[in-house]
PLY file of the C-alpha trace (Angstrom):
ply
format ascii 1.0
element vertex 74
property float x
property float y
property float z
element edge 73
property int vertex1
property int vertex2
end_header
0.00 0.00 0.00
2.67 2.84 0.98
4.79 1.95 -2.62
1.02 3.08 -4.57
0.89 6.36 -2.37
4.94 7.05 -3.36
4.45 6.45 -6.83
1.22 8.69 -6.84
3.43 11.67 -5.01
6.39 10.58 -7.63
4.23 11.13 -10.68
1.93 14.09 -9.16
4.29 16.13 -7.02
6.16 17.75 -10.59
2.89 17.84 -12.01
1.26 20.07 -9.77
4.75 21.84 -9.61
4.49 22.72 -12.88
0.78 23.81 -13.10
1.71 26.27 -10.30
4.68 28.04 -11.56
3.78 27.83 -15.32
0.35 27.29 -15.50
-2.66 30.60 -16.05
-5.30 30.96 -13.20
-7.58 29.10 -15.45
-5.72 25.94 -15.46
-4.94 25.86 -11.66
-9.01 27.08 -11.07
-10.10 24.19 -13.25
-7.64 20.93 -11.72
-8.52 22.66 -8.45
-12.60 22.38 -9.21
-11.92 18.68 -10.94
-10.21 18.15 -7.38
-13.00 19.27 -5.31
-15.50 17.31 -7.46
-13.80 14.11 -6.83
-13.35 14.58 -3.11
-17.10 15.17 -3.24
-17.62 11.84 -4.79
-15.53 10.04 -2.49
-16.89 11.47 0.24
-20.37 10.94 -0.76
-19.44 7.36 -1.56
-18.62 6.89 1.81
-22.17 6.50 3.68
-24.72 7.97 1.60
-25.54 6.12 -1.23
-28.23 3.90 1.02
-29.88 6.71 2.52
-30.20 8.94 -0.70
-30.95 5.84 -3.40
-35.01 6.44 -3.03
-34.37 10.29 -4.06
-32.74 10.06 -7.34
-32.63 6.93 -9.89
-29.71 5.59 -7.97
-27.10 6.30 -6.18
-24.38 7.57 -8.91
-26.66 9.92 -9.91
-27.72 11.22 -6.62
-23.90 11.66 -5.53
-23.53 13.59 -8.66
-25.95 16.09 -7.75
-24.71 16.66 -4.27
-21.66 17.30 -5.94
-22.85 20.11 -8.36
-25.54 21.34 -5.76
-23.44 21.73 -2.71
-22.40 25.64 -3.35
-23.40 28.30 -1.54
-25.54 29.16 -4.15
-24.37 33.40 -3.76
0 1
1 2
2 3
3 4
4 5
5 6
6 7
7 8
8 9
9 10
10 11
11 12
12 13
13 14
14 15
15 16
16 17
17 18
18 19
19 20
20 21
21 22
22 23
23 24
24 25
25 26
26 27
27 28
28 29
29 30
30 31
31 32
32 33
33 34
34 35
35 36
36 37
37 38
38 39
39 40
40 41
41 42
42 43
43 44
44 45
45 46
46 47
47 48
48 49
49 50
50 51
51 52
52 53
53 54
54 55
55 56
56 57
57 58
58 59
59 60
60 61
61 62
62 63
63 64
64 65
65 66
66 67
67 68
68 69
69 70
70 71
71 72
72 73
């Protein structure tokens, strides 16, 4: 398990390196919102799925619109 999480820091430590000192605001906005997005999922994927299945179609879908709905909304 630790030689997947030092491979993963090998190949995306110079990449995020990179996208901070040569990258525009754009690109750094966008992997940062692809980030959060993920995280969401994840997270969601963790405990939810059973409880908000009878909402949506099924769970994939419902995590997907926690995911775009949980903004502030400003």
């Amino acid at each position: 398990m630790t030689w997947k999480r030092v491979a993963t820091a090998v190949v995306l430590i110079p990449f995020v390196v990179g996208l901070v000192l040569w990258g525009s605001t754009a690109w750094v906005a966008l992997v940062l919102a692809l980030i959060i997005v993920l995280a969401l999922f994840e997270y969601f994927a963790l405990g939810m799925p059973s409880a908000i299945a009878p909402i949506a179609s099924g769970p994939r879908l419902a995590r997907f619109c926690l995911c775009m709905c949980s903004g502030r909304g400003d």
